[in-house]
Every structure is written in structure tokens, then in C-alpha cells.
N, CA, C and O atoms as CSV, one atom per row, in Angstrom:
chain,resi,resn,atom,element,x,y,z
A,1,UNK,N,N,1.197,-104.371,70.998
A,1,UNK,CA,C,-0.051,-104.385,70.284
A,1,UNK,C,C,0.251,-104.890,68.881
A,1,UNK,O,O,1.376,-104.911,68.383
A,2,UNK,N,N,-0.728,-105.243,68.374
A,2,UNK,CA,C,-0.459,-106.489,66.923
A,2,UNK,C,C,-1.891,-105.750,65.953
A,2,UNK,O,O,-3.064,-105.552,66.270
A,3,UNK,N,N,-1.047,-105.467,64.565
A,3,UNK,CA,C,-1.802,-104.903,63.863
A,3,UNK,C,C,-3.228,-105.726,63.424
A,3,UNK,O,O,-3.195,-106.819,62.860
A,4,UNK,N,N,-4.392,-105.066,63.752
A,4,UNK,CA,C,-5.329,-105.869,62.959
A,4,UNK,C,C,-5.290,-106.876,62.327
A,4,UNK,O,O,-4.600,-106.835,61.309
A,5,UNK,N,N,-5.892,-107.974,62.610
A,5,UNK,CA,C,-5.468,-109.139,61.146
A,5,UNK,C,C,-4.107,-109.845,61.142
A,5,UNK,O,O,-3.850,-110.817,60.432
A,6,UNK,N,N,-3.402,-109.360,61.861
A,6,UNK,CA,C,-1.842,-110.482,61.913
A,6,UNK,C,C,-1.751,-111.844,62.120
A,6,UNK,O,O,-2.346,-112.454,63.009
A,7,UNK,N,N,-1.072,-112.278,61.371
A,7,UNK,CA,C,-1.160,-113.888,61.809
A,7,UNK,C,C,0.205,-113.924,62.746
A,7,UNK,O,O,1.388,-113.654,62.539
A,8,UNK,N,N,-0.595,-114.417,63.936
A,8,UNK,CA,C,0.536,-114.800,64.900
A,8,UNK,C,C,1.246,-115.626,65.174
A,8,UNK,O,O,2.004,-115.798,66.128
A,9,UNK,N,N,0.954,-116.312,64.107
A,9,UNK,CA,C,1.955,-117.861,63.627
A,9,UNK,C,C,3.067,-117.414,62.953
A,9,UNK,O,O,4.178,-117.938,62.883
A,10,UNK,N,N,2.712,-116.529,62.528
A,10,UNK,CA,C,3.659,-115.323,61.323
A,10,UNK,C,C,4.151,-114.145,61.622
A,10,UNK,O,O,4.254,-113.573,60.537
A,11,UNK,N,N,4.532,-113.415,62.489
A,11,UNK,CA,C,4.340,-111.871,62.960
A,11,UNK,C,C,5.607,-111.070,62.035
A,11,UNK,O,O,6.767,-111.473,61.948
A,12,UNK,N,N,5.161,-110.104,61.526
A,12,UNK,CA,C,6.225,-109.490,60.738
A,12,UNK,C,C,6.516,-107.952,61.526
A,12,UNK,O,O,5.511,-107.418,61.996
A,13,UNK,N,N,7.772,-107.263,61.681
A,13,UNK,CA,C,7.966,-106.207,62.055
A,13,UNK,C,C,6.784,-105.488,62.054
A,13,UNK,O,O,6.321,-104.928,63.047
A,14,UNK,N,N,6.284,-105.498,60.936
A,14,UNK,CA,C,5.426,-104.522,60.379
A,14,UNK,C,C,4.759,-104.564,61.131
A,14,UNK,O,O,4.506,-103.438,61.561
A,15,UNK,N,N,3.985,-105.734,61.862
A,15,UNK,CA,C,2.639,-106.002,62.427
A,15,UNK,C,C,2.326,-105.796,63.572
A,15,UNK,O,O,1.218,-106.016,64.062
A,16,UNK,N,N,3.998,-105.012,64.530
A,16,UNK,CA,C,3.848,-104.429,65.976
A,16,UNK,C,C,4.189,-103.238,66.144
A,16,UNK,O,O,5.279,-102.682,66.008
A,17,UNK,N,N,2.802,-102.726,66.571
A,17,UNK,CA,C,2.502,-101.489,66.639
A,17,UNK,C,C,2.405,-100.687,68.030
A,17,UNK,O,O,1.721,-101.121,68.957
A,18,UNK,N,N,3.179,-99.418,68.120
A,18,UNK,CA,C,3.410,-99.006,69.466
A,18,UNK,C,C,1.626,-98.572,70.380
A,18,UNK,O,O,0.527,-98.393,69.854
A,19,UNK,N,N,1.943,-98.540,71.555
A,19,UNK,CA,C,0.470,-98.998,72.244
A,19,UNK,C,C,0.179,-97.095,72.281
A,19,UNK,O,O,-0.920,-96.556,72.410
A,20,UNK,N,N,1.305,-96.511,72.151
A,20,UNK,CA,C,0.861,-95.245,72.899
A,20,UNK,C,C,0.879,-94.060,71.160
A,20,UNK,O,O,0.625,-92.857,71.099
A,21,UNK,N,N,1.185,-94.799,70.261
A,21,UNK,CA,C,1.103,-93.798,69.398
A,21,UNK,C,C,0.732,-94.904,67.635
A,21,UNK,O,O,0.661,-94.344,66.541
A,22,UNK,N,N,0.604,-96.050,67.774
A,22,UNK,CA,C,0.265,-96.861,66.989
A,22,UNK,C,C,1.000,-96.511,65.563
A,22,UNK,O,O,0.497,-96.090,64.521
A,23,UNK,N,N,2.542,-96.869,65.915
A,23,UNK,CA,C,3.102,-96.734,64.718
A,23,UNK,C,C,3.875,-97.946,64.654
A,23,UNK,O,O,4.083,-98.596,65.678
A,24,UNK,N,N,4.368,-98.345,63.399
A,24,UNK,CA,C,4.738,-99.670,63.136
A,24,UNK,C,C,6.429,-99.987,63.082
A,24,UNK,O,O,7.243,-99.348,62.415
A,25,UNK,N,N,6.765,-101.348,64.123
A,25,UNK,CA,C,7.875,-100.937,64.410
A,25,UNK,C,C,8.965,-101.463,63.203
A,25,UNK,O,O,9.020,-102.630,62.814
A,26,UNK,N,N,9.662,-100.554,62.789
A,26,UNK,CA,C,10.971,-100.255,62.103
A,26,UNK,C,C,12.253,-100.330,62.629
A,26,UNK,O,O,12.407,-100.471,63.842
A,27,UNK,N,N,13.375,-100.237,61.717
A,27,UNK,CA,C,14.580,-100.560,62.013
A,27,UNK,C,C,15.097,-98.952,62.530
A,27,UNK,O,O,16.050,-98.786,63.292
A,28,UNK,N,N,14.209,-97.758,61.914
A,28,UNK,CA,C,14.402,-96.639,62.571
A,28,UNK,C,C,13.801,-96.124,63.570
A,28,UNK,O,O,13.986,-94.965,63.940
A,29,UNK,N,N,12.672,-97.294,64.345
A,29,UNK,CA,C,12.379,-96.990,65.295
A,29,UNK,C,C,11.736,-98.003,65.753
A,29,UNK,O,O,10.809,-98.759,65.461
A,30,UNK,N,N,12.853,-97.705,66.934
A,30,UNK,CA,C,13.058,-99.532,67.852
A,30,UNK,C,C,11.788,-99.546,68.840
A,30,UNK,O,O,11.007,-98.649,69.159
A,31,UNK,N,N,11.863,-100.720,69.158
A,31,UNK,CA,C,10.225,-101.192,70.135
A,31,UNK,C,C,10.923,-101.833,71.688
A,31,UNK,O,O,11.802,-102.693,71.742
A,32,UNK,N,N,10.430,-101.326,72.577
A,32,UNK,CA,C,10.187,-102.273,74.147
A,32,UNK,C,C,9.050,-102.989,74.192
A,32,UNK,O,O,8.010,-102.332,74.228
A,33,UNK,N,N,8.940,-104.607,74.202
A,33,UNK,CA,C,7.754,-104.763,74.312
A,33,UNK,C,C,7.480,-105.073,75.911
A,33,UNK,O,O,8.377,-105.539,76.613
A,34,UNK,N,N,6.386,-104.825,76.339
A,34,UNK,CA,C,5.802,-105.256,77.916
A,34,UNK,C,C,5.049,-106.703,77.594
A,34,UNK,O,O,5.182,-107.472,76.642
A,35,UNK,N,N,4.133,-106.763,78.878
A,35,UNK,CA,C,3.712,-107.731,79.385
A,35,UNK,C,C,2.234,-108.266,78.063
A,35,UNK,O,O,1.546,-107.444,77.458
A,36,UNK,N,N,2.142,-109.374,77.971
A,36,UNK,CA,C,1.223,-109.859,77.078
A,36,UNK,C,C,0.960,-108.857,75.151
A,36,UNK,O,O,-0.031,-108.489,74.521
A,37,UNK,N,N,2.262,-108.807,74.945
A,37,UNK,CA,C,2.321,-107.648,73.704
A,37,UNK,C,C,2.111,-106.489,73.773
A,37,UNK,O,O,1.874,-105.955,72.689
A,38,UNK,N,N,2.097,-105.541,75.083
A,38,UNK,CA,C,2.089,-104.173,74.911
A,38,UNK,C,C,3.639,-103.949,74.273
A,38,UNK,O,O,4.449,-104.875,74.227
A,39,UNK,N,N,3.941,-102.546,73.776
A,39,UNK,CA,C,4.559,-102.305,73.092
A,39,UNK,C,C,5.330,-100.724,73.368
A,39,UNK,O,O,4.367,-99.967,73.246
A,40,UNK,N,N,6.299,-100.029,73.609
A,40,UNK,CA,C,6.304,-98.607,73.181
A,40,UNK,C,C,7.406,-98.549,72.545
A,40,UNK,O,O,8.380,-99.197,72.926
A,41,UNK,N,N,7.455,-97.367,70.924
A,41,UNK,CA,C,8.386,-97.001,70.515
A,41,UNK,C,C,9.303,-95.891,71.064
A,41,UNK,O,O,9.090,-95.065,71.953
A,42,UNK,N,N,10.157,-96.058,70.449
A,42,UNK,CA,C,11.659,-95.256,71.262
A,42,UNK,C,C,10.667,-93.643,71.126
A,42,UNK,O,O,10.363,-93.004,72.133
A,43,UNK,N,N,10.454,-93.399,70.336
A,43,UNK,CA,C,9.801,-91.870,70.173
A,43,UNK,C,C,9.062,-91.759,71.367
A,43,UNK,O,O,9.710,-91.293,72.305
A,44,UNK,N,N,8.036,-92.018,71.571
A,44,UNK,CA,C,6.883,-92.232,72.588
A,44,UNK,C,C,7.767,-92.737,74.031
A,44,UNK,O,O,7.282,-92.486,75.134
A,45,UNK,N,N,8.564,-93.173,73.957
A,45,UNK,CA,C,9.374,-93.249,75.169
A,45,UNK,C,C,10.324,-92.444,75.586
A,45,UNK,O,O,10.837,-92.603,76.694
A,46,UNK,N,N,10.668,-91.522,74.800
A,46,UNK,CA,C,11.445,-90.602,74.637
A,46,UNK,C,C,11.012,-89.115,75.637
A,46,UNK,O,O,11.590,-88.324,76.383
A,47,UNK,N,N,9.127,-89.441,74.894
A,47,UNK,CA,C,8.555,-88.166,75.292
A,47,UNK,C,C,7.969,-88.582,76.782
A,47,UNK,O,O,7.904,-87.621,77.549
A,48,UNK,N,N,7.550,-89.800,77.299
A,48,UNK,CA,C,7.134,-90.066,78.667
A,48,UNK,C,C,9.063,-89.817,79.438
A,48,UNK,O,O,9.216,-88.986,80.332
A,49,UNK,N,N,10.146,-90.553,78.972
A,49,UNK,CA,C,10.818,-90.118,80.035
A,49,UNK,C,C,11.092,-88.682,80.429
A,49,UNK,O,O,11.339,-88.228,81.546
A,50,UNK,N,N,10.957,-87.864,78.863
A,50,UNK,CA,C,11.365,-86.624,79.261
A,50,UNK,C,C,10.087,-85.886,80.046
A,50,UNK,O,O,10.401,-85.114,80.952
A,51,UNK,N,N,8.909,-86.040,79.809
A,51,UNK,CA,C,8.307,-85.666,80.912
A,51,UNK,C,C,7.846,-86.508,82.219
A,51,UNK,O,O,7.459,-85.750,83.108
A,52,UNK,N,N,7.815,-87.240,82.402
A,52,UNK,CA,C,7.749,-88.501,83.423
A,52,UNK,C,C,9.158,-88.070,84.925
A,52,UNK,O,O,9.165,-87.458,85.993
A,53,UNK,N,N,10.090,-88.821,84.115
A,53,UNK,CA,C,11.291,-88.541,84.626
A,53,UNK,C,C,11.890,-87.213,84.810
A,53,UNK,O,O,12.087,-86.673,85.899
A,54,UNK,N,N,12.176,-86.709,83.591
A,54,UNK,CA,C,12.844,-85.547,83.727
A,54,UNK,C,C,11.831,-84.104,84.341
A,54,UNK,O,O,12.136,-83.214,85.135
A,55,UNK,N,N,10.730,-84.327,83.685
A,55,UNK,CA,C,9.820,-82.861,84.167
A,55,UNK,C,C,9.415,-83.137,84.866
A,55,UNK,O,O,8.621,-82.222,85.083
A,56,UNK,N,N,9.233,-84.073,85.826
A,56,UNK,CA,C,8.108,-83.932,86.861
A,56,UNK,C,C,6.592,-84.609,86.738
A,56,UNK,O,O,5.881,-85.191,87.558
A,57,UNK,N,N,6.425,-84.260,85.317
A,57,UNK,CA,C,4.377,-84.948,85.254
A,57,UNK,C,C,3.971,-85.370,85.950
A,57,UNK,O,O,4.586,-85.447,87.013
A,58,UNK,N,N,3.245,-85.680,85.883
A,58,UNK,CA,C,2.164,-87.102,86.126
A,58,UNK,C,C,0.694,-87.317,85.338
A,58,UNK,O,O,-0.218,-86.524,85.569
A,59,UNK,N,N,0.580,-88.007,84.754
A,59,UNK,CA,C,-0.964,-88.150,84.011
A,59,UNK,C,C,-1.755,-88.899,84.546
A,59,UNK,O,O,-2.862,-89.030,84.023
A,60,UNK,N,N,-1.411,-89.665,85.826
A,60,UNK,CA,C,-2.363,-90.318,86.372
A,60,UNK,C,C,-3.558,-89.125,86.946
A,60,UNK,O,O,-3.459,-87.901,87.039
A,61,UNK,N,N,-4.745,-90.096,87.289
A,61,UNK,CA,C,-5.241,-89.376,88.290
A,61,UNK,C,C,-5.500,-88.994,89.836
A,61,UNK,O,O,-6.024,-89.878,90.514
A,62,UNK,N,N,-5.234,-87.948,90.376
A,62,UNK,CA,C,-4.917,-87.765,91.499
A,62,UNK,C,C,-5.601,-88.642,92.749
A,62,UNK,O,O,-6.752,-88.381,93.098
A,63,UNK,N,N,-4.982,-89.489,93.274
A,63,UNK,CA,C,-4.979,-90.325,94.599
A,63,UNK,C,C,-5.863,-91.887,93.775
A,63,UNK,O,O,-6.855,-92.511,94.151
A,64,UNK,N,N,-5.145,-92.037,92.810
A,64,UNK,CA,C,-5.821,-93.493,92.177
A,64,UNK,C,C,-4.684,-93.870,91.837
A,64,UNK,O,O,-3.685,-93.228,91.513
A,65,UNK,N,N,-4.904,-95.098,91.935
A,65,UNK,CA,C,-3.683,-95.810,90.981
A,65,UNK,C,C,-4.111,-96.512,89.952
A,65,UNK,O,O,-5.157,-97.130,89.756
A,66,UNK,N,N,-2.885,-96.283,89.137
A,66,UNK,CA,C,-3.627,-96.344,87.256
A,66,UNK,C,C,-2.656,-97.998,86.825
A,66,UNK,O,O,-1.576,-98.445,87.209
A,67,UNK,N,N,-3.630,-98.460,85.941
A,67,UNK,CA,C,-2.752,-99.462,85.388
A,67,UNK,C,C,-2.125,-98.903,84.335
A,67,UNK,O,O,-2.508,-98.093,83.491
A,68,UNK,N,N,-0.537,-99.767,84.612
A,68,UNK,CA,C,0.234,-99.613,83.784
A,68,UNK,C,C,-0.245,-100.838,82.484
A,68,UNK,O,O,-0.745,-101.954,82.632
A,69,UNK,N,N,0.219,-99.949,80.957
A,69,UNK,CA,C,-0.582,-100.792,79.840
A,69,UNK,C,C,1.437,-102.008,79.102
A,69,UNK,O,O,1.701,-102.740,78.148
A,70,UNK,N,N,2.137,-101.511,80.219
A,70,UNK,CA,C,3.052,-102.218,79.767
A,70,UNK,C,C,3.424,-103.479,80.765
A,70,UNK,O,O,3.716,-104.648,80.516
A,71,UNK,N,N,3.277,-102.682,82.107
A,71,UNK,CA,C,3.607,-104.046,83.386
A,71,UNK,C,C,1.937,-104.756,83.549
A,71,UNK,O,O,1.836,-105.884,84.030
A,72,UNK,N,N,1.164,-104.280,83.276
A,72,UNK,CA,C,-0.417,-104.392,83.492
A,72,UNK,C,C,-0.668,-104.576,84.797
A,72,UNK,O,O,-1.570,-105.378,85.040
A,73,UNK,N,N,0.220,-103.733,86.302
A,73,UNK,CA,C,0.032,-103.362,87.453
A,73,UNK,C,C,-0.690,-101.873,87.948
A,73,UNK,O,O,-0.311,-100.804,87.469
A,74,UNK,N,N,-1.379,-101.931,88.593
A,74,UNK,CA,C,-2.144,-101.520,89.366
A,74,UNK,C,C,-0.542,-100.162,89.700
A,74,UNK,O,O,0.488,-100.599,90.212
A,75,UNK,N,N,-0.603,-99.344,89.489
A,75,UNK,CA,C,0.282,-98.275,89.910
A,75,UNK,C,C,0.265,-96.902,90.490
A,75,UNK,O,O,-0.543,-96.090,90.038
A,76,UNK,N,N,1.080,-96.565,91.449
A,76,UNK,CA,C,1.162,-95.199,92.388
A,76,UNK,C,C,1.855,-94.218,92.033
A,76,UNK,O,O,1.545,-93.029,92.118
A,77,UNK,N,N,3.093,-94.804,91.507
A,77,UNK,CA,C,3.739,-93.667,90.695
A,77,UNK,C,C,3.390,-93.020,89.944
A,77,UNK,O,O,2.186,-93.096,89.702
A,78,UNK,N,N,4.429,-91.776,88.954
A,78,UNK,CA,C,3.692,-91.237,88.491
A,78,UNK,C,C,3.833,-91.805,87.220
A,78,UNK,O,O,4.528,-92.820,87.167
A,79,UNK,N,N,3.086,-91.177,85.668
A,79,UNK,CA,C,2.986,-91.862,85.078
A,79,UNK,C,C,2.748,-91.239,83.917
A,79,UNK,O,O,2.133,-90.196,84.138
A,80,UNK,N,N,2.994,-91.440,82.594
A,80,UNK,CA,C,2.499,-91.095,81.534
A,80,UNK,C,C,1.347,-91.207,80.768
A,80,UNK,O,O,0.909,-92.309,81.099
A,81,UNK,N,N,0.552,-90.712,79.902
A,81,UNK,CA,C,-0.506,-90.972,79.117
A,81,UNK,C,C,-0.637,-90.670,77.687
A,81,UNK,O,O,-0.783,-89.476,77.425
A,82,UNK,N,N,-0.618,-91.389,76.834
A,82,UNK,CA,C,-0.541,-91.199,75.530
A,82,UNK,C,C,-1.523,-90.060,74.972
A,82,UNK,O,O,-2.713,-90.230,75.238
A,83,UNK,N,N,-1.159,-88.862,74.194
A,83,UNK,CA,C,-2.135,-88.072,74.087
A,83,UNK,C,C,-2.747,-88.281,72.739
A,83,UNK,O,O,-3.454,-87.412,72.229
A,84,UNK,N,N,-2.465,-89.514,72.107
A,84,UNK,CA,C,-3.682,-89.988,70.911
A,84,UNK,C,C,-4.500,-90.762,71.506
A,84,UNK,O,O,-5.692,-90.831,71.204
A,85,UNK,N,N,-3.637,-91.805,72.931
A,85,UNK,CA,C,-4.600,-92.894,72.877
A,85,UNK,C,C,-4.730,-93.103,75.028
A,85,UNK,O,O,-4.005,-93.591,75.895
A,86,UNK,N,N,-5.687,-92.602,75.004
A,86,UNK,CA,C,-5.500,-92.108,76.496
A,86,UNK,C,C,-5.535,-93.128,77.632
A,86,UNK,O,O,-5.171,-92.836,78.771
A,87,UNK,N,N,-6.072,-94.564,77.214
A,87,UNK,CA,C,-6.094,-95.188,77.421
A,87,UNK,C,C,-4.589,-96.674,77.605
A,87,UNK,O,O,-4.481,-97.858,77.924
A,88,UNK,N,N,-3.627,-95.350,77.078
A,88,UNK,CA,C,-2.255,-96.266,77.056
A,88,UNK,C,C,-1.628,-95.321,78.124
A,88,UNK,O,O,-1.526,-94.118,77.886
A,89,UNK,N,N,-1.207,-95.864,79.305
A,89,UNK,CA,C,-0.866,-95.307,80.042
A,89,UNK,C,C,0.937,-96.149,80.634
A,89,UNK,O,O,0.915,-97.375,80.751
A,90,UNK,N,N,2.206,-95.460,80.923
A,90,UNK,CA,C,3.239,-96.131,81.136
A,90,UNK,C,C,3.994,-95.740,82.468
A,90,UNK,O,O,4.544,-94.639,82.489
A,91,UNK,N,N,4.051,-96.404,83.374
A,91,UNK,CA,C,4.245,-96.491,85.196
A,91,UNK,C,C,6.121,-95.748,84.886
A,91,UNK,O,O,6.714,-96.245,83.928
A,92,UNK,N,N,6.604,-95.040,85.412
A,92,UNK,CA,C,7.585,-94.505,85.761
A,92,UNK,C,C,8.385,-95.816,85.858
A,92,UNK,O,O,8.812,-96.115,84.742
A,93,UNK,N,N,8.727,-96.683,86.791
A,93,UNK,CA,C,9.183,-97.495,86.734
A,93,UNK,C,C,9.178,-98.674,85.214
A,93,UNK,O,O,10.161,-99.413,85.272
A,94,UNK,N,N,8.674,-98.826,84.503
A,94,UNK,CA,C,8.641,-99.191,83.123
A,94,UNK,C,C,9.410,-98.203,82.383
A,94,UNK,O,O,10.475,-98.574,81.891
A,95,UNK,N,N,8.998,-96.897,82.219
A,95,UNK,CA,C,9.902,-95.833,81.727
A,95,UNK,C,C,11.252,-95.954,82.180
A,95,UNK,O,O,11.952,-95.486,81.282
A,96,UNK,N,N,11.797,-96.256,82.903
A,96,UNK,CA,C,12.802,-96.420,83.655
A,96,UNK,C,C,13.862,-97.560,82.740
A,96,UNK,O,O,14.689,-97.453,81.835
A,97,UNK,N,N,13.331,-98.579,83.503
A,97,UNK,CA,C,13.114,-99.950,82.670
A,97,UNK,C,C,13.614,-100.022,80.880
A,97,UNK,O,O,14.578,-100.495,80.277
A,98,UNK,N,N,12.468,-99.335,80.527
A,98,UNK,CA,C,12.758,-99.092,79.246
A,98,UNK,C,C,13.890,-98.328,78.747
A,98,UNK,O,O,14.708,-98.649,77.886
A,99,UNK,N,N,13.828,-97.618,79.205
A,99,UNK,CA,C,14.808,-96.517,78.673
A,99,UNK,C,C,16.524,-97.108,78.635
A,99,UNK,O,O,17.289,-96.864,77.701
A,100,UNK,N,N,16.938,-98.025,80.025
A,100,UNK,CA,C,17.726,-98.413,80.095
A,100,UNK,C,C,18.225,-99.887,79.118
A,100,UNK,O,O,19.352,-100.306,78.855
A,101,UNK,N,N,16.880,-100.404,78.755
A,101,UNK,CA,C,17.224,-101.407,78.067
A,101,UNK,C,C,17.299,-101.252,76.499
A,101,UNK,O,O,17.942,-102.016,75.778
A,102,UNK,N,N,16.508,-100.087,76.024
A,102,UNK,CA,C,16.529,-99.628,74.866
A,102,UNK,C,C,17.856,-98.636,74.807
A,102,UNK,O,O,18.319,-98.341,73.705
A,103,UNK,N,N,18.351,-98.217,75.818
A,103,UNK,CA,C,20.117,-97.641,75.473
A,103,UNK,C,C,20.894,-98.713,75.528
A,103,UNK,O,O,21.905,-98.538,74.848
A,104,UNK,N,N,20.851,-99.842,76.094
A,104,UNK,CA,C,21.682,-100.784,76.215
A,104,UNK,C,C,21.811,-101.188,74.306
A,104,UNK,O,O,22.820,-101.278,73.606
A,105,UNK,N,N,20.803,-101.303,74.058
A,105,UNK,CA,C,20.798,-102.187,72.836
A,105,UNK,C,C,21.471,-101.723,71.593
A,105,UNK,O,O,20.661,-101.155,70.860
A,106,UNK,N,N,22.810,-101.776,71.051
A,106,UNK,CA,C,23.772,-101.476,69.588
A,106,UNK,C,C,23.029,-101.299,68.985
A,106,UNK,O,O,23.315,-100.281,68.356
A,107,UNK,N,N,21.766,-101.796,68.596
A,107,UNK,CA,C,21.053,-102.292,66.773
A,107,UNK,C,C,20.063,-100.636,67.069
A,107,UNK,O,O,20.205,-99.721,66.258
A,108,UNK,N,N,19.425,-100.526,67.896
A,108,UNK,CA,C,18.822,-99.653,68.839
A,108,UNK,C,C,18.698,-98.174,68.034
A,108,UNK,O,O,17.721,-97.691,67.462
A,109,UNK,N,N,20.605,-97.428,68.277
A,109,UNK,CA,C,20.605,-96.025,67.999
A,109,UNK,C,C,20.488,-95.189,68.774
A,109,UNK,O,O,20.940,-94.060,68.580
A,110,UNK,N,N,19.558,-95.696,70.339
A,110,UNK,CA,C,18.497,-94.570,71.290
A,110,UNK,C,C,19.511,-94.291,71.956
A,110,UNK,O,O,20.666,-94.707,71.868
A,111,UNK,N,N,19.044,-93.573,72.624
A,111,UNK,CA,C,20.006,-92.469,73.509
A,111,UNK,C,C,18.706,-91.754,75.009
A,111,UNK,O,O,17.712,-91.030,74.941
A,112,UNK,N,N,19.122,-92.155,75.696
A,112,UNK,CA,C,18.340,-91.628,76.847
A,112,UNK,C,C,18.218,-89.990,76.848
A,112,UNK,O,O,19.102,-89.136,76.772
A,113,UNK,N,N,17.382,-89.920,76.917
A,113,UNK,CA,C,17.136,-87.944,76.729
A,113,UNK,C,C,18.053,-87.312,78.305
A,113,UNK,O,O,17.975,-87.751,79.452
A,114,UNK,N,N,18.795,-86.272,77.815
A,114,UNK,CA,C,19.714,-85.630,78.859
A,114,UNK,C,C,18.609,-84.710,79.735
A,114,UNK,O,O,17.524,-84.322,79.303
A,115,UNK,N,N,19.145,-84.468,81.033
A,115,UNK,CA,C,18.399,-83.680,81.345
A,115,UNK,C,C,19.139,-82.024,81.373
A,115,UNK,O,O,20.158,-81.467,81.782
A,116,UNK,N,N,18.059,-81.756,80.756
A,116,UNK,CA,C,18.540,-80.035,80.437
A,116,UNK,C,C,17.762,-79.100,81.153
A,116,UNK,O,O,17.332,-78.052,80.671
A,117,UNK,N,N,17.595,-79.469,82.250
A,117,UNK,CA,C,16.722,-78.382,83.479
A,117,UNK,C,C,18.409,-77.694,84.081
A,117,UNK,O,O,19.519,-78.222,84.163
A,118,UNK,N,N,17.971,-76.497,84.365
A,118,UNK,CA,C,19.137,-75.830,84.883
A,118,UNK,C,C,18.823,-75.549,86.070
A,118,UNK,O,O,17.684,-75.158,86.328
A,119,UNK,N,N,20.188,-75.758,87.440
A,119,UNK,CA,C,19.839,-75.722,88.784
A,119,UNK,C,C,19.482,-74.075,89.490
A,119,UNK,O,O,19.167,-73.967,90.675
């Protein structure tokens, strides 16, 4: 997502903004972008894997499949939902996705959230 008013001839850090919590991306907090400029920051990705992945969730709604606002597919899995912006929703498989490519990355910092459920 692209801040109000950006010139896209021009795009400055500043001017990409995460889809699920609309904060602006920084060197302290790195961005995945998806399909046609969706966007999520490491924070906001942090909190869908740990509940997505690690807890179990799901924010879709039951027996629909929700578009994902990062692959912009039609999705079954389960899924996250931004609780500022409810309308940003991120497919398990993107979480996935993300998570691995945002640990891959040195400049990054991120760290995939451990899972701390006890057996």
C-alpha cells in the first residue's frame, strides 16, 4: 500500500505503508511486499504467524474462502485479519512465505517467532 499522494515515479521508504496496520516502512521495520503493492510489516507478521501458524486461528469466515490482500487469491486456508483494518486479510501460505523470506534477509534483523506451546 502507497501513502496517499506518493509519486510513483518517486517512491520513498516512507511512502510504503503496511496493509494490515498502516505503518511506514523503516530500516527498523522491514516490509514483504505482495502482489500489486500489498505490503506487511515484520510486526504484523510476526503477530499473524504467531497466531496463524503457531496458535491455531483462523479469521476467515467459516466455510468461505477469503481473499488473500497479499497473493489476491481466493483462499481456504486459514488465515489472518488485521484488527485495525479488517479488510486486510493474509492466507497462511503467504505467512509462511513471508516469514521465511523476511528471516532469510541480513539487512532484515527478523527472526521467525519460536513456538512456545508446551506438549
Amino acid at each position: 500500500m502507497r501513502r496517499e499522494g506518493t509519486n510513483e515515479a518517486s517512491v520513498e521508504m516512507s511512502d510504503v505503508l503496511c496493509d494490515y496496520c498502516h505503518a511506514s516502512w523503516t530500516m527498523d521495520r522491514p516490509m514483504i511486499e505482495g502482489h500489486h503493492g500489498s505490503c506487511i510489516c515484520g510486526v504484523c507478521l510476526r503477530m499473524a504467524y504467531a497466531s496463524v501458524h503457531l496458535g491455531g486461528c483462523d479469521d476467515a469466515v467459516a466455510g468461505t474462502a477469503a481473499k488473500c490482500t497479499m497473493c489476491l487469491e481466493e483462499r481456504t486456508d486459514p488465515c489472518f485479519r488485521s484488527p485495525a483494518y479488517p479488510d486486510a486479510l493474509i492466507c497462511l501460505r503467504c505467512i509462511k512465505m513471508g516469514a521465511k523470506a523476511l528471516a532469510r534477509d541480513p539487512d532484515s534483523n527478523w527472526t521467525t517467532p519460536a513456538d512456545t506451546q508446551t506438549s
